[in-house]
py3Dmol code that shows the C-alpha trace and the ligand (Angstrom):
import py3Dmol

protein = """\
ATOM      1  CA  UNK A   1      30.324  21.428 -65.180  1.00  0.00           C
ATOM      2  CA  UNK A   2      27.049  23.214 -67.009  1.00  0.00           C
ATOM      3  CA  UNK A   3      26.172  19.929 -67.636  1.00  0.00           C
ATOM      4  CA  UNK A   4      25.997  18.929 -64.202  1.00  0.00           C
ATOM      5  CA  UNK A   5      24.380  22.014 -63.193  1.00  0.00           C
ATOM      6  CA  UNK A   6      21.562  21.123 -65.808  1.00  0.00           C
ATOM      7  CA  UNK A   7      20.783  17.756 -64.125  1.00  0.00           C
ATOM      8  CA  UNK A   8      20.613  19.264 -60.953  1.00  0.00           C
ATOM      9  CA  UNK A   9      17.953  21.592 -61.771  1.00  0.00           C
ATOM     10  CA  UNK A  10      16.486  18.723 -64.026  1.00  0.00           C
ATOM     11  CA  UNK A  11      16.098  16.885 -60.953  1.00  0.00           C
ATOM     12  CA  UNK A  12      14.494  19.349 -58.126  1.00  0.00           C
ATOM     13  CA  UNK A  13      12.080  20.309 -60.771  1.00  0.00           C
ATOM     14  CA  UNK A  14      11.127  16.263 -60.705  1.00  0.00           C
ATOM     15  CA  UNK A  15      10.791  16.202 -57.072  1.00  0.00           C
ATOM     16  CA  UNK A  16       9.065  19.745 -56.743  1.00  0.00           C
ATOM     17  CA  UNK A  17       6.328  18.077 -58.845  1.00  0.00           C
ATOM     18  CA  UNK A  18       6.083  14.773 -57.333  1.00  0.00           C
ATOM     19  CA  UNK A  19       5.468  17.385 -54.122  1.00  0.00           C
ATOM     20  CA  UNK A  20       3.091  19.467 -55.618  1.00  0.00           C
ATOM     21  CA  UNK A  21       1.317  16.225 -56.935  1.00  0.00           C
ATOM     22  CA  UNK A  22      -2.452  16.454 -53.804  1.00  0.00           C
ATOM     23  CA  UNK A  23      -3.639  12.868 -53.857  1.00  0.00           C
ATOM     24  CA  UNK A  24      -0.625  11.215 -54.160  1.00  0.00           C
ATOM     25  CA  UNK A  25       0.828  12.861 -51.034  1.00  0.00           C
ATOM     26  CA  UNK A  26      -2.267  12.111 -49.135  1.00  0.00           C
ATOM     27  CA  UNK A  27      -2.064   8.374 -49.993  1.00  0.00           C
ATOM     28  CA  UNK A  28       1.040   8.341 -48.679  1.00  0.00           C
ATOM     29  CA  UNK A  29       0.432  10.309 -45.485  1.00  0.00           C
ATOM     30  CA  UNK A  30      -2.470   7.922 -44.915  1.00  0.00           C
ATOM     31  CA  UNK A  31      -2.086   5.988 -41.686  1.00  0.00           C
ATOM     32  CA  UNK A  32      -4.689   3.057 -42.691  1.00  0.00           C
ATOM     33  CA  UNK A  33      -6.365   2.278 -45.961  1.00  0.00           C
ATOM     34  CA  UNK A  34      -9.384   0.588 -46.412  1.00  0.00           C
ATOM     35  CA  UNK A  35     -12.367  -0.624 -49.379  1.00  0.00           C
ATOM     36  CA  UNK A  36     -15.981  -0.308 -49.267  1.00  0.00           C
ATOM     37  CA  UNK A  37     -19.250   1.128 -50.280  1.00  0.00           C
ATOM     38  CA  UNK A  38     -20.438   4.824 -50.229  1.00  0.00           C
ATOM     39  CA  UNK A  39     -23.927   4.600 -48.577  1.00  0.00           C
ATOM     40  CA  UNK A  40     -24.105   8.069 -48.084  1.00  0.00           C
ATOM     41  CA  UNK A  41     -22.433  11.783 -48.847  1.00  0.00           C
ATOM     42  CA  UNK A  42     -23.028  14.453 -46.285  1.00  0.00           C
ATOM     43  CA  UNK A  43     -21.839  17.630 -46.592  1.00  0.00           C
ATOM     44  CA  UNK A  44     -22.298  20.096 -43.516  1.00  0.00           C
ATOM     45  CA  UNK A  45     -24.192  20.572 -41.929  1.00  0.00           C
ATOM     46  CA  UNK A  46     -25.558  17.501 -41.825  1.00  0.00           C
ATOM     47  CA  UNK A  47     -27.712  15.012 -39.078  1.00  0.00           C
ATOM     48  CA  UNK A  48     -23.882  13.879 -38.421  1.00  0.00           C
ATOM     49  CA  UNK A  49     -22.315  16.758 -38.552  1.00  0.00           C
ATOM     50  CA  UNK A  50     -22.808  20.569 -37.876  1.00  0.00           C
ATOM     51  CA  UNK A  51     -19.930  21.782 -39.759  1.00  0.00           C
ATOM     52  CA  UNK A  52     -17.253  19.015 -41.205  1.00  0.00           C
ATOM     53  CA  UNK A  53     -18.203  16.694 -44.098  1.00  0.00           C
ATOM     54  CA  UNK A  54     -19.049  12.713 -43.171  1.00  0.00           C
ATOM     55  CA  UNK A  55     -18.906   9.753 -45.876  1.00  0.00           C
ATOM     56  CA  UNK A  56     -20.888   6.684 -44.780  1.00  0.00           C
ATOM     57  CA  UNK A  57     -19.031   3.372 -46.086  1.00  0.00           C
ATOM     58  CA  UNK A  58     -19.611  -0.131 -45.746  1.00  0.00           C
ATOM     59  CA  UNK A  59     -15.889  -0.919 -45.658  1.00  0.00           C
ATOM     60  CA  UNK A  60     -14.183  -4.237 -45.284  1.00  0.00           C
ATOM     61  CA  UNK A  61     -12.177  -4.809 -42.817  1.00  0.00           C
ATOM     62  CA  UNK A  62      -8.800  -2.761 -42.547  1.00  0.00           C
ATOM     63  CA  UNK A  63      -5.858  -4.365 -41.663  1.00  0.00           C
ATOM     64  CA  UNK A  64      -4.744  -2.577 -37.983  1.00  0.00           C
ATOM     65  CA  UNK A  65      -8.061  -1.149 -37.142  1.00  0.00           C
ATOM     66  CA  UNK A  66     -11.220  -2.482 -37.385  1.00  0.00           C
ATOM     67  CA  UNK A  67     -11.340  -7.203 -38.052  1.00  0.00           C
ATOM     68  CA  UNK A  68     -15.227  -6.971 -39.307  1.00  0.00           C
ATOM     69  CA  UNK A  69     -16.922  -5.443 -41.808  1.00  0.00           C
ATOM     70  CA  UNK A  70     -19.199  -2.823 -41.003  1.00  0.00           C
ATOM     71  CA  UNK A  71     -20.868   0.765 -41.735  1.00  0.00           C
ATOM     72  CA  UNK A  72     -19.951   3.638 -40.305  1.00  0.00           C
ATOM     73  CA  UNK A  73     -19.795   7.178 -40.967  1.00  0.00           C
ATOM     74  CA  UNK A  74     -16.427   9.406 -40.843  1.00  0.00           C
ATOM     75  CA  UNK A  75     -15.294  12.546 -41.179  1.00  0.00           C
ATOM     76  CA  UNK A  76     -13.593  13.442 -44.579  1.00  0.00           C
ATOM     77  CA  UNK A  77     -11.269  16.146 -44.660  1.00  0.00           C
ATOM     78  CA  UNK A  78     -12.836  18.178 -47.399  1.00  0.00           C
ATOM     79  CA  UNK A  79     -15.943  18.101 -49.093  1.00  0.00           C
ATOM     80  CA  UNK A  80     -13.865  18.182 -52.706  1.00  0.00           C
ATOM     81  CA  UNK A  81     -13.346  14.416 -51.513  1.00  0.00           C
ATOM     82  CA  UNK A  82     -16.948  14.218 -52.739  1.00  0.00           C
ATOM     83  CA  UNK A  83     -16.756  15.495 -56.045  1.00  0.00           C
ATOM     84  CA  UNK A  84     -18.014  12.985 -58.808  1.00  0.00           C
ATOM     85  CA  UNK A  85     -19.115  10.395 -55.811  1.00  0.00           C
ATOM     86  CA  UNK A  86     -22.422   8.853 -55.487  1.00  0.00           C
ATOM     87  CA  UNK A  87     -23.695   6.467 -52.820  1.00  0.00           C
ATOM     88  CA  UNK A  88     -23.371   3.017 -54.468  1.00  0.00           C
ATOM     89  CA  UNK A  89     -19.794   3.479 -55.780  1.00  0.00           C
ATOM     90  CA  UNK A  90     -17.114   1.098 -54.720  1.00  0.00           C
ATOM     91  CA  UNK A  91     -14.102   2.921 -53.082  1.00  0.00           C
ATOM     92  CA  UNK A  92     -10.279   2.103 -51.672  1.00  0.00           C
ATOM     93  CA  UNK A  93      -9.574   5.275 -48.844  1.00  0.00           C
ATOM     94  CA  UNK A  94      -7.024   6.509 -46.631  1.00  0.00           C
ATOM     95  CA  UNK A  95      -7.605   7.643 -43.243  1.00  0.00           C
ATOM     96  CA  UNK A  96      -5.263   9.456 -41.021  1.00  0.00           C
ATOM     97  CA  UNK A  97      -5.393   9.283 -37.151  1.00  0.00           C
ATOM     98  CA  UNK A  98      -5.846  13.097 -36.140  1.00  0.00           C
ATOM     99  CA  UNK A  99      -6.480  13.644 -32.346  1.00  0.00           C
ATOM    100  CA  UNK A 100     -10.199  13.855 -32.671  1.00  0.00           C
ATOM    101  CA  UNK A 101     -11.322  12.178 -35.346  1.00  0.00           C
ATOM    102  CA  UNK A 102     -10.115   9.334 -37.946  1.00  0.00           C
ATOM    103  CA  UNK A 103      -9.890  11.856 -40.832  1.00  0.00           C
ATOM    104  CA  UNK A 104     -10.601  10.038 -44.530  1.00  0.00           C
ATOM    105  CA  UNK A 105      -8.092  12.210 -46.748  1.00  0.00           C
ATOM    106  CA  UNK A 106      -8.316  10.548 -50.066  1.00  0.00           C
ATOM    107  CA  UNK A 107     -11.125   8.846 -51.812  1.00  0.00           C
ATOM    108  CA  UNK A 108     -10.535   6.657 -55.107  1.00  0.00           C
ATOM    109  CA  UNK A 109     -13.623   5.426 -57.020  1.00  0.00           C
ATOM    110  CA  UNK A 110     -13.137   1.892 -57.772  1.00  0.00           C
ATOM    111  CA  UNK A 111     -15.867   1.074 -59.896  1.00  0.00           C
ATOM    112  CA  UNK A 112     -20.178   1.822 -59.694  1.00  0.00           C
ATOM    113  CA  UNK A 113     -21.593  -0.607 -58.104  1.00  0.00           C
ATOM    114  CA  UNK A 114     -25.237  -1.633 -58.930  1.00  0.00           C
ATOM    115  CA  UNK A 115     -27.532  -2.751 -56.408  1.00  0.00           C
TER     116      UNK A 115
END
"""
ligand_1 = """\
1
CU
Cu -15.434 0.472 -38.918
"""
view = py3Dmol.view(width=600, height=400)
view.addModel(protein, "pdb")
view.setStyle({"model": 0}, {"cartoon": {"style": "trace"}})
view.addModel(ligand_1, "xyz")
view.setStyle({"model": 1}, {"stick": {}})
view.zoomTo()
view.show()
């Protein structure tokens, strides 16, 4: 019986820290996902922007949303997105569909790329 009681709490501990765990809940909220370039970081306010924080990216296409490859600039959720990014650097993101703008809520640098 204490045993059991053990495991129990063994186990809600595991899934209160799986939880608690940022990026790995936003990949998973993340209605699209997507690779690319970072062409440019701007943090508001910016030409883009007067008070949210855009990422340009030269993304590839992404598979229920846009066939082509193109740049474009969107609207990141939080400007810690940004830490240790620098135009150039190859990235895989998630964006969510948020009723006013296609939010990018998690950035993972791939690798540098040199141009
Ligand atoms: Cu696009």
């Amino acid at each position: 019986m204490r045993r059991a009681g053990l495991a129990l709490v063994a186990t809600l501990l595991l899934v209160v820290s799986a939880a608690a765990q940022p990026g790995r809940d936003s990949a998973t909220r993340a209605d699209y996902r997507g690779t690319g370039v970072v062409l440019a970081i701007l943090p508001p306010p910016s030409d883009l922007h007067v008070s949210r924080p855009v990422i340009v990216i030269e993304h590839e296409p992404i598979a229920g949303l846009m066939d082509e490859r193109m740049s474009m600039p969107f609207i990141a959720s939080s400007t810690t997105l940004f830490q240790g990014l620098t135009p150039g650097d190859r990235i895989a993101f998630g964006l969510k569909d948020t009723p006013g703008a296609l939010l990018v809520i998690f950035v993972d640098r791939l690798s540098p790329t040199r141009r």
